[in-house]
VEXMAR-771447 format. One line per 5 residues: number of its first residue (from 1); their letters; for each residue x, y, z of N, C-alpha, C. Coordinates in steps of 0.001 Angstrom, whole numbers, plus 524288, in hexadecimal, padded with zeros to 5 digits. Atoms other than C-alpha are relative to their C-alpha. Example, Ala and Ser with C-alpha at 12.3 -4.5 7.8 and 13.67 -1.06 7.14 Angstrom:
<atoms>
1> AS> 8037A:7FB5A:80000:8300C:7EE6C:81E78:80384:804B0:80000  7FCCC:7FB5A:7FFC4:83566:7FBDC:81BE4:7FCFE:80442:802DA
</atoms>
This chain:
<atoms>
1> XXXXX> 7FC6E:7FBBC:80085:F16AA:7F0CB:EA7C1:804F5:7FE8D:802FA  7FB31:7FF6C:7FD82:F2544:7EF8F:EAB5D:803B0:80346:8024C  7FEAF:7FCB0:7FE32:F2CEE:7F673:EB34D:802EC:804AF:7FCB5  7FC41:7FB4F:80247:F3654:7FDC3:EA88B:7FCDF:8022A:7FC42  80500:7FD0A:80180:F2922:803F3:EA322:7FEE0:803AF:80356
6> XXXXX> 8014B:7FBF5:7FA80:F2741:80A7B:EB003:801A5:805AB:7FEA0  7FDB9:7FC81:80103:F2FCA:81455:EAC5C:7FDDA:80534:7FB43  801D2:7FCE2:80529:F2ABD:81A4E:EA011:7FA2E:8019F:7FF05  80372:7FEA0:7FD9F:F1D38:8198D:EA632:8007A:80660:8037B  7FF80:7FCEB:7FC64:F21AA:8237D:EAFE1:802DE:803E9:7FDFB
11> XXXXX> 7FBC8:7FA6C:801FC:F2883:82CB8:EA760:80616:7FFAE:800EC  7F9E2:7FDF2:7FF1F:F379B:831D8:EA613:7FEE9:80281:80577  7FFA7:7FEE1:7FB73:F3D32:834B5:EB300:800DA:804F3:7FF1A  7FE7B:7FAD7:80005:F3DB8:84339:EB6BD:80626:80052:7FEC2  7FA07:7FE87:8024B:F4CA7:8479E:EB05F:8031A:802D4:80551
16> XXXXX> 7FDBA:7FC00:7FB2B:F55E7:84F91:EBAD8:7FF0F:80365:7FC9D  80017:7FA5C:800BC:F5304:85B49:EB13B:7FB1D:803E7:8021C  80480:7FCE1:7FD6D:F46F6:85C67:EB6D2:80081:803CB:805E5  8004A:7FE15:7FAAE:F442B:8665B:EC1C8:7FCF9:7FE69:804E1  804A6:8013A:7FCF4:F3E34:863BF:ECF32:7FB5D:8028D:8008A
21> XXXXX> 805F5:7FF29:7FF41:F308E:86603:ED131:7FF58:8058B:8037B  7FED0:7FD37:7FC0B:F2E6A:87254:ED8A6:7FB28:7FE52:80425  803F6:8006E:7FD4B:F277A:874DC:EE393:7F7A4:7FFEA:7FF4A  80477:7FDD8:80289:F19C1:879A6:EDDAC:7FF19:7FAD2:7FC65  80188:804AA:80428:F1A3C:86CBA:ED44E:7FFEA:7FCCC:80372
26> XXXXX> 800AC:80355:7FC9D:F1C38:864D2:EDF0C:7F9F7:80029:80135  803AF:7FED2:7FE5D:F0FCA:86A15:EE528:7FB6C:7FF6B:7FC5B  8034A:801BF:80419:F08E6:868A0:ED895:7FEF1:7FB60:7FED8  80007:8051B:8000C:F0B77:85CC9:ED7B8:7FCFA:7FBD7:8023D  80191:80143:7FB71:F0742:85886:EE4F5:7FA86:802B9:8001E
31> XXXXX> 803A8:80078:7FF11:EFBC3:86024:EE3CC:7F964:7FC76:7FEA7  80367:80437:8017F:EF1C4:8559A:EDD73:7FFD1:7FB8B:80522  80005:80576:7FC8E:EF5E4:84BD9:EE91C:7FDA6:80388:80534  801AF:7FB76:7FBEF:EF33B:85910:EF35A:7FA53:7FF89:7FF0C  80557:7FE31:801F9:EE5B1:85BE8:EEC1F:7FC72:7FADF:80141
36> XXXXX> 803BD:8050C:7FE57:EE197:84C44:EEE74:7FDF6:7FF5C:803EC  7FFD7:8023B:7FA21:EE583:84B92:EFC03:7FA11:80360:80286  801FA:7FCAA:7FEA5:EDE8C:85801:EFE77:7FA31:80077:80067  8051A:800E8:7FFC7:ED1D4:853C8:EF875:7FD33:7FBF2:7FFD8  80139:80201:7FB77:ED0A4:84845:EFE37:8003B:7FFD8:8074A
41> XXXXX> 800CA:7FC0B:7FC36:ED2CA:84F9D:F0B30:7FB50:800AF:80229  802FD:7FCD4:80122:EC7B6:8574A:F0853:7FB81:7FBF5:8001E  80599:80395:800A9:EBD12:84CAD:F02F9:80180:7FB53:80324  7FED1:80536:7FD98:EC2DA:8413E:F099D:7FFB9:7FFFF:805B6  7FDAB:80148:7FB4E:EC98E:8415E:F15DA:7FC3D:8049A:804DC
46> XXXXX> 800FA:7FC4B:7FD1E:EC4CA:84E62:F1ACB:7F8F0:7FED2:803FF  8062A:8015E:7FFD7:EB41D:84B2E:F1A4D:7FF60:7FBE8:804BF  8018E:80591:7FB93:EB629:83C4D:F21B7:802D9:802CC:8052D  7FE72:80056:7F9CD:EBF48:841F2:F2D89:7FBAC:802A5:80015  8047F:7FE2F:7FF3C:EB304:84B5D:F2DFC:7FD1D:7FB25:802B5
51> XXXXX> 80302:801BA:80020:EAA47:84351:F2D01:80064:7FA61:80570  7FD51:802E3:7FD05:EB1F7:83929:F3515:7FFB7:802E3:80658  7FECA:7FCB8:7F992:EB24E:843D9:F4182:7FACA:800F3:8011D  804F1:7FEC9:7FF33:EA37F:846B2:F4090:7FBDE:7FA46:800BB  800E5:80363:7FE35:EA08A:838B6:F416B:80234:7FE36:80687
56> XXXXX> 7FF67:80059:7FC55:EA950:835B2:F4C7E:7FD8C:80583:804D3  803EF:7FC82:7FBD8:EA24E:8433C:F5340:7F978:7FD2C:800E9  803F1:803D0:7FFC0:E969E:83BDE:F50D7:7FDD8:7FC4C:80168  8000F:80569:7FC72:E9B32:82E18:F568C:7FEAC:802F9:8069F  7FE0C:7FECE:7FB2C:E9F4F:834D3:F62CF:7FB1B:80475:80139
61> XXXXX> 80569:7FE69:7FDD2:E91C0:83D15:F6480:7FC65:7FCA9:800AF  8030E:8039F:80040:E8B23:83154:F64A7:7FD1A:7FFC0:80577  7FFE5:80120:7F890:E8181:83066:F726C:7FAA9:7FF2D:7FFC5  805C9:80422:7FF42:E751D:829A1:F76C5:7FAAC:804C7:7FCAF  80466:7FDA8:80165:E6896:82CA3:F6EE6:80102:800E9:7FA01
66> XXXXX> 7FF80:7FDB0:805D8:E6F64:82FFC:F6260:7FFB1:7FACD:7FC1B  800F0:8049D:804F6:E691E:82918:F55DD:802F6:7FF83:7FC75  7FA59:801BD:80486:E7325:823E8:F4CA5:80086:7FBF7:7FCA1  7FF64:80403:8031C:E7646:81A88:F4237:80359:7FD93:7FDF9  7F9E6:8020E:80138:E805A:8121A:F4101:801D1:80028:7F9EA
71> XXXXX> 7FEFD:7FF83:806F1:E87CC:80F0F:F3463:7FDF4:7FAD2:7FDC0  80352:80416:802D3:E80AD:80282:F32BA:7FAD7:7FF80:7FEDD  8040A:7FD52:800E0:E7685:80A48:F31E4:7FAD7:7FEA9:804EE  80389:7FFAF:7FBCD:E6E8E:806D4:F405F:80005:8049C:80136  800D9:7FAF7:7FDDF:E6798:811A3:F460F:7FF35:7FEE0:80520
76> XXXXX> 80044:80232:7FA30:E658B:811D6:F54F7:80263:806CF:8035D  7FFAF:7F9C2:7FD2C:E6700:81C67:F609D:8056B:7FC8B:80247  7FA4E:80265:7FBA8:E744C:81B14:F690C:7FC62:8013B:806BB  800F3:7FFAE:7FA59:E6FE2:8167F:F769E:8042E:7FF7C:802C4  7FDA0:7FFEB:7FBEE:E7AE8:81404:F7B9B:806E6:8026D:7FBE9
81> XXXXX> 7FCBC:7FF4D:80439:E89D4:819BF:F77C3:8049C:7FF72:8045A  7FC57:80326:7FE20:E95AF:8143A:F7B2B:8056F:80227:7FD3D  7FA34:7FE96:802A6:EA4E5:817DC:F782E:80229:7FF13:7FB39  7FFC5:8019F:805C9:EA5D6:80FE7:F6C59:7FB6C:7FDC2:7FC7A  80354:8019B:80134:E98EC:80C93:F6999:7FA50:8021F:8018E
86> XXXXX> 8070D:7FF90:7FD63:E89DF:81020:F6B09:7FAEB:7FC23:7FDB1  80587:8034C:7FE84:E7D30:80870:F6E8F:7FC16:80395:7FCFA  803A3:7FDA9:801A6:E71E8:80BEA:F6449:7FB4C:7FC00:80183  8037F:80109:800A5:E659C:80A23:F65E6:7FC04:7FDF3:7FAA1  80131:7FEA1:80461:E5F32:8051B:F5A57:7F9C7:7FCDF:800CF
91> XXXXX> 8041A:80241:7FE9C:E526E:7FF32:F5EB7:7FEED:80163:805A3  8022D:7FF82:7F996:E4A05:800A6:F6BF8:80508:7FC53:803E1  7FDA7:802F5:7FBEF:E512D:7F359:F726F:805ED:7FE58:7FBD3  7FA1C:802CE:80535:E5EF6:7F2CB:F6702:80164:80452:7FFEF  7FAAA:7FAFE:7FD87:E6AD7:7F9DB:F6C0F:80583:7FBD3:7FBB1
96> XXXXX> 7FB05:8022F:8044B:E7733:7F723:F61B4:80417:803B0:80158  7FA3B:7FDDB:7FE96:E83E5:7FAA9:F6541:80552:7FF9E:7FB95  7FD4F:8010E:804D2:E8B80:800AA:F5A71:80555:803CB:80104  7FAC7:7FB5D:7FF06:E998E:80809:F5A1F:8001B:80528:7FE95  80050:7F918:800C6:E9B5C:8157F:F5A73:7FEA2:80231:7FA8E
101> XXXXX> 7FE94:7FF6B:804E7:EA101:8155A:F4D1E:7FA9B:8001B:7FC1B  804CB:80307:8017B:E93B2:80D6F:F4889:7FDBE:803C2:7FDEB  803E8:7FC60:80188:E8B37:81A87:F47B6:8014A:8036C:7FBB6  80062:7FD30:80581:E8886:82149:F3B52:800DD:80694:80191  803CB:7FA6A:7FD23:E81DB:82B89:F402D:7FC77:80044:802EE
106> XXXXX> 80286:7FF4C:7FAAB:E7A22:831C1:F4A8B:7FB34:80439:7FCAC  80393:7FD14:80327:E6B9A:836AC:F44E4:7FC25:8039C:8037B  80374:7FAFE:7FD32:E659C:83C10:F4FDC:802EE:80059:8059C  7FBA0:7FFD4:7FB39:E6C8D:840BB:F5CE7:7FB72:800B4:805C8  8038D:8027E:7FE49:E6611:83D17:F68E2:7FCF6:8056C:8021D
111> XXXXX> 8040E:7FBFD:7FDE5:E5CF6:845B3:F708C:80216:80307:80386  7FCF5:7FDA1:7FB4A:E6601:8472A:F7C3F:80500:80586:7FD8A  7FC49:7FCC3:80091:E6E89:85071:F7455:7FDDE:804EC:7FC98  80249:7FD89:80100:E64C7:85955:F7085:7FB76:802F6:80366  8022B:7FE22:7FAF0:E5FD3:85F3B:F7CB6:7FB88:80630:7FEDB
116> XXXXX> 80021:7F9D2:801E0:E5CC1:86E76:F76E8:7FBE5:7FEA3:7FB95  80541:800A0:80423:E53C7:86800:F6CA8:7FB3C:7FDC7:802F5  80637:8013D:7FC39:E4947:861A9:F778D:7FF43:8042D:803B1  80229:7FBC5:7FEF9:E4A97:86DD3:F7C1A:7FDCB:8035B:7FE06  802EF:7FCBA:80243:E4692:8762C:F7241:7F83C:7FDBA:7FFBF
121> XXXXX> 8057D:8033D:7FED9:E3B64:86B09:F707D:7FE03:80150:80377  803A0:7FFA1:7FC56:E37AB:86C65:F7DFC:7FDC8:8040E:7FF05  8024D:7F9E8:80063:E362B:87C78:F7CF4:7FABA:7FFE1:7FCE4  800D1:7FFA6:8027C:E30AD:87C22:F71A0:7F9F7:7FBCD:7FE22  804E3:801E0:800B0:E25D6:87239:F7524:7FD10:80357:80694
126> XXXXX> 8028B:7FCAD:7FC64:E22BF:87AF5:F81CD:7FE11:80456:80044  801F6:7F8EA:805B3:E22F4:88845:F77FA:7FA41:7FD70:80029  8042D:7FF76:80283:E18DF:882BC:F71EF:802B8:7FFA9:7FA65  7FEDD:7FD51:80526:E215B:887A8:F663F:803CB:7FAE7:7FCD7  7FC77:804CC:805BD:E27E3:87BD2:F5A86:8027F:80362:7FCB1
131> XXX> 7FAAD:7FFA6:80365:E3414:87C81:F53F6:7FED3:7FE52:7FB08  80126:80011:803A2:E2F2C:877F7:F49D9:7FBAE:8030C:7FC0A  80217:7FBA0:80346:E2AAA:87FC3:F3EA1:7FAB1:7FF84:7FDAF
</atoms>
């Protein structure tokens, strides 16, 4: 294709008899590029910072005892936890030291932060009386 084709591709140029656009056509106009932004917003952008802030709440609760799984998929307890990094346990005598970032997720939370549940246990084996049904 050559350039003095271009032209006749793209239509006759608007004439000066034409009027300008008003306001309200403008806006019409513009709204298809509004309606995109908007709903990728919505399904896109909005879900990952979520999802993005409930992970980093997640890194940063991280503390000895809690079972977790990295993203290379090891499982292991955190024995030890460190500023940019924590020490899992993933065997009796095999301690692996992986970065904060590293962990997937956290599947069970340790014992120490559940104080009010070995208490009910205790009561509840001195009742006599089980919670369970």
């Amino acid at each position: 294709m050559n350039l003095f084709s271009l032209p006749l591709l793209f239509g006759a140029p608007q004439g000066a008899g034409t009027q300008p656009a008003s306001g309200m056509e403008q806006f019409i106009s513009f709204a298809p590029f509004i309606l995109i932004i908007a709903i990728f917003y919505f399904l896109i952008i909005r879900p990952q910072n979520k999802k993005q802030k409930e992970t980093q709440k997640m890194l940063s609760a991280l503390k000895k005892g809690d079972r977790v799984v990295t993203i290379g998929g090891v499982h292991g307890t955190i024995a030890t936890v460190k500023d940019s990094s924590v020490v899992l346990r993933v065997d009796d005598n095999v301690k692996i030291e992986f970065s904060r970032s590293a962990v997937a997720s956290v599947t069970s939370v340790s014992k120490e932060e559940k104080p009010e549940a070995r208490i009910e246990d205790k009561k509840s084996e001195t009742d006599g009386t089980s919670t369970e049904g």
